[in-house]
C-alpha positions as CSV (number, residue, x, y, z in Angstrom):
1,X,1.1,8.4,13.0
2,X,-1.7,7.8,15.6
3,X,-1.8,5.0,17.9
4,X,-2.1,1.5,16.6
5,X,-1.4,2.4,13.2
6,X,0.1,-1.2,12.0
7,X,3.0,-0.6,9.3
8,X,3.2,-3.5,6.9
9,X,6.7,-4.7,4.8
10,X,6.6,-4.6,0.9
11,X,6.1,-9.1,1.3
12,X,3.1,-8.3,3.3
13,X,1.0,-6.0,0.8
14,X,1.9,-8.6,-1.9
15,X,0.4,-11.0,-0.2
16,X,-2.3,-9.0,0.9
17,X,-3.5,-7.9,-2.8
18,X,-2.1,-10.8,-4.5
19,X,0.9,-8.8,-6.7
20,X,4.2,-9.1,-7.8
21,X,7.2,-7.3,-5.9
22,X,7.3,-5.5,-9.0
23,X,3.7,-4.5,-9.3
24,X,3.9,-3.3,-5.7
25,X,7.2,-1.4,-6.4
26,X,5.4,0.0,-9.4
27,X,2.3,1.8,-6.8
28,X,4.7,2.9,-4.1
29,X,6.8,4.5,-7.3
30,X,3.5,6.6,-8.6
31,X,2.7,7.3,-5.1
32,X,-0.3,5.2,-5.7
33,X,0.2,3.6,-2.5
34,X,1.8,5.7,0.0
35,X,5.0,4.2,2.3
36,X,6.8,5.4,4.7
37,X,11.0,4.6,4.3
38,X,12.4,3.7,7.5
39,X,16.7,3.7,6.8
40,X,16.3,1.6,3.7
41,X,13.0,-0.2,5.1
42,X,9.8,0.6,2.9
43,X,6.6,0.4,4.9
44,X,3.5,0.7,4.4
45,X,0.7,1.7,6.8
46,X,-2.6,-0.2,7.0
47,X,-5.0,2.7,6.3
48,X,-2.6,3.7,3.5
49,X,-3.4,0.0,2.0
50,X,-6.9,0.3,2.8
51,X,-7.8,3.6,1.2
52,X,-6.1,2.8,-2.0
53,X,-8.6,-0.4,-1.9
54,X,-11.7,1.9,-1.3
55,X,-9.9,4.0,-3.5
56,X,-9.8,1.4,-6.3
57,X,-13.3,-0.1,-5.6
58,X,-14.7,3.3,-6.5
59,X,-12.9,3.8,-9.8
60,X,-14.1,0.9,-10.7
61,X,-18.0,0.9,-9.6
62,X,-18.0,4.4,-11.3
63,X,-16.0,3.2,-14.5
């Protein structure tokens, strides 16, 4: 992990994007959205959520 690299909790990227705990269960799950597990802490770092933003926003401008 390089330096500064924030890790966000599951709350956090629902907030973020807006979901469900479900619907963000569901991207960790598919490895949609990569996580990190820290004992039984899930975390997600921040260029993790953003690339599967840029990620998205590209599917769907070429869709």
């Amino acid at each position: 992990m390089t330096a500064g690299t924030e890790l966000l909790t599951v709350p956090q990227v629902m907030e973020r994007l807006q979901l469900g705990r479900t619907a963000v269960y569901d991207l960790l799950r598919t490895r949609q959205l990569p996580s990190l597990t820290l004992g039984r802490a899930r975390r997600i770092p921040t260029h993790a959520l953003t690339d599967f933003i840029h990620t998205r926003l590209d599917q769907e401008a070429a869709a």
